[in-house]
C-alpha positions in Angstrom: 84.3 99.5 82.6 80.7 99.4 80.6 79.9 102.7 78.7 76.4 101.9 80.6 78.2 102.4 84.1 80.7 105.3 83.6 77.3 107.1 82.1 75.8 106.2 85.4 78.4 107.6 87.4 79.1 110.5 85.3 75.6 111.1 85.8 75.2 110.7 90.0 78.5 112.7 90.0 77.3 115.9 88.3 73.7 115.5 90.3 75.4 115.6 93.5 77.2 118.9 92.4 73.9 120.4 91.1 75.1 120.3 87.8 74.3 118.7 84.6 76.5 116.3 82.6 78.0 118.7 79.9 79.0 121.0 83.0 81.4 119.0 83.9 84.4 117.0 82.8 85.6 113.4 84.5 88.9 111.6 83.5 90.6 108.5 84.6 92.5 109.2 87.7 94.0 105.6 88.4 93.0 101.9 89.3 94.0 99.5 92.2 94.5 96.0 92.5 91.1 95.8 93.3 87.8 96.6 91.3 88.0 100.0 92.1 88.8 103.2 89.7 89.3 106.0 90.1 88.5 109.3 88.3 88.9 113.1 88.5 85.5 115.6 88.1 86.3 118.6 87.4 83.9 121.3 87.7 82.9 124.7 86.2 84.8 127.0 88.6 88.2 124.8 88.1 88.2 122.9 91.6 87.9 118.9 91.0 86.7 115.8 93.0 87.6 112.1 92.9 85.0 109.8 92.0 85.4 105.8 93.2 83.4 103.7 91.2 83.6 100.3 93.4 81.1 98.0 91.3 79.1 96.6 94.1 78.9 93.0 93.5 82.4 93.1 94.0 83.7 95.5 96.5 81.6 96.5 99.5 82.3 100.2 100.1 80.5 100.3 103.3 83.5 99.8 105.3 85.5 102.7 103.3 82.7 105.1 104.1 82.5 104.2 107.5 85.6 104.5 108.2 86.7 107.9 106.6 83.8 109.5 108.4 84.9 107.7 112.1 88.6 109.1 111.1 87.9 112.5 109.6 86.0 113.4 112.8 89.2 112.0 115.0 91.0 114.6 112.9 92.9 112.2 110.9 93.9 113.0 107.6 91.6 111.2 105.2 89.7 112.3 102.2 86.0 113.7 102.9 83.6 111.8 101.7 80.9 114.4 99.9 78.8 111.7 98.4 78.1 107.8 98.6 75.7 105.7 96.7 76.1 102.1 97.8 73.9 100.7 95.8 75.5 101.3 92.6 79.0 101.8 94.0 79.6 105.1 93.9 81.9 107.5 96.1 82.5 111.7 95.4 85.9 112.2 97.2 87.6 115.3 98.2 90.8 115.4 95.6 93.9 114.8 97.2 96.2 115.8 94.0 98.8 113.5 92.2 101.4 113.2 94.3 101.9 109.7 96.2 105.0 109.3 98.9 107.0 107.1 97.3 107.4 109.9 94.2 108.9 112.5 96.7 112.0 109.9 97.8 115.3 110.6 96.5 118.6 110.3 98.4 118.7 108.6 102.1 118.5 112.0 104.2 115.0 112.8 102.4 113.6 109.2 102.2 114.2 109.0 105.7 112.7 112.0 107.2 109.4 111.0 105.2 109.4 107.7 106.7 110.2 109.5 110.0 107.3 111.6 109.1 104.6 108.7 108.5 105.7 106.9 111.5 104.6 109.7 113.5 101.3 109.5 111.6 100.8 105.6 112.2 101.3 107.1 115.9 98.5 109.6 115.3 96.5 106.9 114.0 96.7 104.6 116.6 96.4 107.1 119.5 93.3 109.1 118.3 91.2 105.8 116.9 90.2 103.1 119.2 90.2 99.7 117.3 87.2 98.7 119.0 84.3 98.6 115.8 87.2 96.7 114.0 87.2 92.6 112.7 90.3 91.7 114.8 93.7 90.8 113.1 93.2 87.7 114.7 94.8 83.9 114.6 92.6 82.7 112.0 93.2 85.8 109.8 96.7 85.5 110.1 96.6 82.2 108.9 94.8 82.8 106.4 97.3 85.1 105.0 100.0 83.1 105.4 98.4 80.2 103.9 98.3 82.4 100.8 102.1 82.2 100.5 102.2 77.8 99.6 99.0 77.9 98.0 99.4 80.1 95.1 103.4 81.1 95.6 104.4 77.7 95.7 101.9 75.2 94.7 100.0 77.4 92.2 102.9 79.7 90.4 106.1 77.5 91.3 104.8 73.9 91.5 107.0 73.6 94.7 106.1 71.3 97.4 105.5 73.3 100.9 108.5 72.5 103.4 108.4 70.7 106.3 109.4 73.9 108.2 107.0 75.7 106.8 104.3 74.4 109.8 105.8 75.5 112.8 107.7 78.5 111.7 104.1 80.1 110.3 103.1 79.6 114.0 106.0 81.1 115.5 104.9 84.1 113.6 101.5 84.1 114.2 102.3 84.0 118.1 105.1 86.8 117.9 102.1 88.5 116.0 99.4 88.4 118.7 101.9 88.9 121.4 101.6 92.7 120.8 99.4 95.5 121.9 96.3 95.7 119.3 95.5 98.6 117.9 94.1 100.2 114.8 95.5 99.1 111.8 95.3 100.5 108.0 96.6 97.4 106.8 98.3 98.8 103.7 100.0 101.5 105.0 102.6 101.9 102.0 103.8 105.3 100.6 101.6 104.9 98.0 98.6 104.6 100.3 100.1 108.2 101.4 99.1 111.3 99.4 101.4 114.6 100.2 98.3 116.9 99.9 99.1 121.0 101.4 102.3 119.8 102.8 100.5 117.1 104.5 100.3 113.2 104.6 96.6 112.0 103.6 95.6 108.5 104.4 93.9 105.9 101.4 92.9 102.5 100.7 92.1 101.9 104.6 89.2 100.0 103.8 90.7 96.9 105.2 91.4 98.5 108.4 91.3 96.2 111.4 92.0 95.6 115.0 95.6 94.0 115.0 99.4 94.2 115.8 101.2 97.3 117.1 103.8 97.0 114.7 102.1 95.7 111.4 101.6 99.9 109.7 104.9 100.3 110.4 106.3 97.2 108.7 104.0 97.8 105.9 105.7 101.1 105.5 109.3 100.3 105.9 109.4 97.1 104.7 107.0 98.2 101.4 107.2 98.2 97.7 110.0 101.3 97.4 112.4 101.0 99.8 114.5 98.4 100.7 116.5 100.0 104.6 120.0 98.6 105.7 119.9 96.9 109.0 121.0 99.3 110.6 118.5 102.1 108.9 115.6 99.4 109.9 116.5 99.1 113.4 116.6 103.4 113.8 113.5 103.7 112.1 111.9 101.0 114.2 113.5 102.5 117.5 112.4 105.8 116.2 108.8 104.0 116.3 109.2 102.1 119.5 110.6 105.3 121.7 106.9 106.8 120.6 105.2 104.1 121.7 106.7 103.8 125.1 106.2 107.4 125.7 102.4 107.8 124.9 101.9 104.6 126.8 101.0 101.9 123.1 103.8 100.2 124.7 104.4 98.7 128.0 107.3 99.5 130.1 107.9 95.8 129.9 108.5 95.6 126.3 112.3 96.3 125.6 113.3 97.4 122.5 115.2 94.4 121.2 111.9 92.4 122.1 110.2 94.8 119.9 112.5 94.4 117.2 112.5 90.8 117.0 108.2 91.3 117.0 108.9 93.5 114.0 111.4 91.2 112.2 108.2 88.4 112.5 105.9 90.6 111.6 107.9 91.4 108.5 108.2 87.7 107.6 105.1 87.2 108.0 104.0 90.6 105.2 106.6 89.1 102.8 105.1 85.7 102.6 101.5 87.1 102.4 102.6 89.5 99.6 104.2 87.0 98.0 101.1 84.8 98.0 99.0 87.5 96.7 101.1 89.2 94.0 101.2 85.3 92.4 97.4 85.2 93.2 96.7 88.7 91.1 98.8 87.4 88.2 97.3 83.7 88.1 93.6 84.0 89.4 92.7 88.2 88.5 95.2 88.2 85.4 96.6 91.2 86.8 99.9 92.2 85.3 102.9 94.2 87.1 103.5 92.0 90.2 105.6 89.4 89.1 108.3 91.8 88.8 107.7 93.1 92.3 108.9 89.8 94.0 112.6 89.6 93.9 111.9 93.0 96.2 109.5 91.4 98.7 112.3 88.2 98.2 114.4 90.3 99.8 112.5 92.0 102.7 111.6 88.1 103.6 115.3 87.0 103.7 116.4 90.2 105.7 113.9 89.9 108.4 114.6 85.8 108.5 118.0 86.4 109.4 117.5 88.9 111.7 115.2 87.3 113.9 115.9 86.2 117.3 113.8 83.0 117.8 117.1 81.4 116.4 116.6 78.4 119.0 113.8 77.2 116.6 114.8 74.9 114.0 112.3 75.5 111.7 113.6 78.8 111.8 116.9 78.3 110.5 115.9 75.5 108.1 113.2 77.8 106.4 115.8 80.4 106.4 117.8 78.0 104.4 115.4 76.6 102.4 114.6 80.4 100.9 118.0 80.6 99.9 118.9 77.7 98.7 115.4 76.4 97.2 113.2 79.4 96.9 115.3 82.3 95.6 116.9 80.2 92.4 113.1 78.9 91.9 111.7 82.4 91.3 114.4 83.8 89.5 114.5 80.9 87.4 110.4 81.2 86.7 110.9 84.7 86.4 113.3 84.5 83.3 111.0 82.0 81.8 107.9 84.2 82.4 109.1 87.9 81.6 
């Protein structure tokens, strides 16, 4: 960051407190695997604000804005937003502490009454805001994602060729995908998107928020970075989910929950290819560093969900299944050594 811009925003953050720039005191909260940074204002009396900076050629903050005010007024838990300047990329952000979800996890009992405890906020979420003013989750954005997975897993990182099942069983999960209700959707609903703030589970990052799958928040969350569930702990937590749904009515009657399940297994697949695709992408095209490491776990969420799924009549289904063991796994784990 340019000593010309973090004098900009040390500047618009003190004005919009009334203050000037030796009254206060900013420091670097954290980054993303976006453009954004964060940093913590702290101000003459002791309390402290978040500032994004969001450079504006780069990341459009509009939706972020929008968004937190729509949720906050549905009585979500989201940061206020105090201030926005757009133009420069700006944002003054009510301080939601230090303490991400994924810190607070320790033995099964506790890790599984937080997830317990987000699921039932994914359940707020989608009850109290209507999807409607979303982009949709739709066919062409599900491809999209997928397609991330051969071009810059495979092709770009690996120098594999794409298999032949990889064709239909990418449509199998698109069509499980848009089988199910549509509602709101944070999009990135992993614990550290969750800050425990007064006892309390805040929502961040929902900038992305679209119109999409019942199930994708809660595969994001127990299928994410920090956790990896048994098959039996997945299928309680997802039952846990589904019994929620069916009694506030997200749900039809018609949708059992072994139907739901398999929906969830695809939906799974389908996050674990994506995420593969983009953790090579932010090494190779935004020289990020940290991801490589992170795919053996996402490896791992793909394989569990692949042999769980119920669409077994499809061949492609088994043959990608065997492919990923066989081919895939020994190729990253070989690359991997090489690389780290």
């Amino acid at each position: 960051m340019s000593s010309y811009r973090i004098n900009a925003l040390t500047s618009w953050a003190a004005q919009q407190n009334g203050l000037s720039e030796a009254d206060i005191s900013l420091s670097s909260a954290v980054g993303d695997a976006s453009f954004r940074r964060y940093f913590r204002l702290t101000l003459p009396n002791g309390t402290t604000q978040v500032v994004m900076d969001a450079p504006p050629e780069q990341e459009d903050s509009q939706p972020f804005v929008t968004i937190a005010k729509r949720w906050h007024s549905a009585g979500l838990p989201v940061p206020k937003v105090h201030a926005a300047n757009l133009a420069d990329g700006f944002l003054l952000l009510e301080d939601l502490g230090c303490t991400p979800l994924q810190t607070l996890f320790s033995d099964d009992v506790t890790t599984q009454a937080y997830h317990t405890q987000a699921l039932t906020l994914i359940a707020d979420l989608q009850n109290r805001a209507g999807p409607t003013e979303l982009p949709n989750y739709d066919a062409a954005l599900l491809s999209r994602e997928l397609d991330l997975f051969p071009e810059w897993c495979l092709n770009a990182w690996l120098k594999l060729p794409t298999p032949e099942s990889w064709q239909p069983l990418r449509e199998q999960l698109i069509q499980q995908a848009l089988a199910q209700p549509v509602v709101t959707v944070h999009r990135d609903f992993d614990a550290m998107n969750l800050m425990v703030h007064d006892q309390r589970l805040f929502m961040i990052d929902f900038q992305d928020a679209v119109a999409g799958p019942l199930s994708y928040d809660a595969i994001s969350l127990l299928r994410g970075r920090y956790c990896r569930f048994t098959s039996e702990q997945f299928s309680d937590l997802v039952n846990t989910f589904y019994q929620q749904a069916r009694l506030d009515g997200r749900l039809p009657k018609s949708v059992d929950a072994a139907a739901f399940l398999a929906q969830c297994h695809a939906m799974a697949a389908q996050r674990s290819l994506k995420v593969l695709g983009i953790f090579c992408r932010l090494t190779l095209r935004d020289q990020k560093s940290g991801y490589l490491e992170r795919l053996p776990h996402f490896l791992n969420h793909l394989e569990d969900s692949l042999l769980a799924l119920t669409f077994s009549n499809e061949p492609a289904l088994a043959e990608f299944t065997q492919w990923v063991h066989t081919t895939l796994r020994p190729a990253i784990t070989q690359r991997l050594a090489d690389t780290l």
